[in-house]
Structures are given as C-alpha cells and as structure tokens.
C-alpha positions in Angstrom: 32.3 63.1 72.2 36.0 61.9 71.8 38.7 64.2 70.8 39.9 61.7 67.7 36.1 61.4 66.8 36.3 65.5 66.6 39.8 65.6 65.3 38.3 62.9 61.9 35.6 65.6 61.1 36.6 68.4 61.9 37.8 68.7 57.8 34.6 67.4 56.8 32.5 69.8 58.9 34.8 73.1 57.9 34.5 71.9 54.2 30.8 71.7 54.7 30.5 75.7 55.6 32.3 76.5 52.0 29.5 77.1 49.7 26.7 75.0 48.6 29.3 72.7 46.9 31.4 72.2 50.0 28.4 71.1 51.5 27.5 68.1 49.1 31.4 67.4 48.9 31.0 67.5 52.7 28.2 64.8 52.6 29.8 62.9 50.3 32.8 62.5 52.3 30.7 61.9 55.2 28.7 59.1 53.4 31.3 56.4 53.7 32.0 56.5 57.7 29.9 58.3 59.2 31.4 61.0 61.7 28.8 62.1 64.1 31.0 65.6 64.4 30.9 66.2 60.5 27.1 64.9 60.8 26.3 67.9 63.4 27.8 70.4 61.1 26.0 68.9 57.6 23.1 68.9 59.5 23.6 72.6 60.6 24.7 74.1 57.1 21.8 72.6 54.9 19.3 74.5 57.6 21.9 78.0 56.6 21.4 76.7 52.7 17.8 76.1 53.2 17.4 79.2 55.0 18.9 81.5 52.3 17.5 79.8 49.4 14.1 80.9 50.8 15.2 84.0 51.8 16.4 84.8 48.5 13.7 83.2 46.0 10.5 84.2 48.2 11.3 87.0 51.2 13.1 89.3 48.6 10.1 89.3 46.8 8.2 90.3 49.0 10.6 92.8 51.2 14.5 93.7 49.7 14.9 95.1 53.0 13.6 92.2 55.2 16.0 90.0 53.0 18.8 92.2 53.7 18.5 91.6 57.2 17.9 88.3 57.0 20.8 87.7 54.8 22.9 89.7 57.5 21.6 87.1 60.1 22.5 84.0 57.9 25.8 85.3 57.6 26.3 86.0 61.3 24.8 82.5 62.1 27.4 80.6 59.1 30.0 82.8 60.4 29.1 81.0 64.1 28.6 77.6 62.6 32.0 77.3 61.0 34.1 78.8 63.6 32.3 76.3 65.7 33.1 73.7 63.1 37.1 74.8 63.3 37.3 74.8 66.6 36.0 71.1 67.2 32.8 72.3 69.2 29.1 70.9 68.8 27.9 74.8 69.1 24.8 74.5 67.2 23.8 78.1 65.6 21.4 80.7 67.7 17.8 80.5 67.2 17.3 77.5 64.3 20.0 75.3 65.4 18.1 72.6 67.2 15.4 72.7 64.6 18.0 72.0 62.1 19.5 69.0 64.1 15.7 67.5 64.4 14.4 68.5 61.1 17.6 66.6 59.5 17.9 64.1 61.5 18.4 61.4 58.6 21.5 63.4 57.1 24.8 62.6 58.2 
C-alpha cells in the first residue's frame, strides 16, 4: 500500500480505536473517500466492539471470571490494533483478525 494512502487514514483508523463513538465517527469519515487503510482498521475494531458486547451481555452471565479474561484479551488485542493503527501498519489483531476482515468485508 502507498505511504500517502497510509498517511490519509491513518487519523481515521486511530479515531476508530477511541470508543464505540470513535468508531461510527471513524466510519463516517471514511464514508466519503473511501481509504482502504482506515477500512482495515474499521473493519478490525467493529470485530473488538462486537466481541465485547457479547462478552459482556452473554459470557458474564454465564462466567464473571471467563469475562474477566476475556475482557483482558480484548484489551490486549485493541491495545495491538491501535498501535498498529498509529504506526501506519495493516497488523491485523491475533487470533480474530482475519475473520474480522472477511466477516466485514462490506464496511469500509
């Protein structure tokens, strides 16, 4: 990928890590011109949203101490995906990144 296709979303993708709001200002701001570097990182935070809405509405039902661990992984994996994200690489995050990039495809 080109460095000034990078350097355009890199904001976008950083802003996208930044809560659940960053993430819909983040696809909003995509929406127009479509960046495929923002697109990547879109793609990869609604999996990490995704992820911890389940986590937190169904698993810590079930188990508060599987759902503490999990939660631990989502925030080592967000942690990854935005340092990834400010840093200009296409590192998707361990274990559910490439399901994230098929599963949501159609974003970005």
């Amino acid at each position: 990928m080109e460095q000034n296709t990078i350097e355009e979303g890199k904001t976008i993708a950083i802003i996208s890590y930044i809560t659940i709001i960053g993430l819909i200002v983040a696809f909003i701001m995509n929406n127009d011109k479509k960046n495929p570097f923002a697109s990547f990182h879109i793609r990869q935070m609604v999996g990490l949203s995704l992820v911890a809405i389940l986590n937190s509405f169904i698993i810590a039902r079930i188990s508060a101490p599987v759902s503490m661990v999990i939660s631990i992984g989502i925030l080592v994996l967000w942690i990854i995906g935005l340092i990834g994200a400010a840093q200009g690489q296409m590192k998707k995050v361990p274990l559910l990144g490439d399901y994230f990039q098929d599963w949501f495809k159609g974003i970005g």
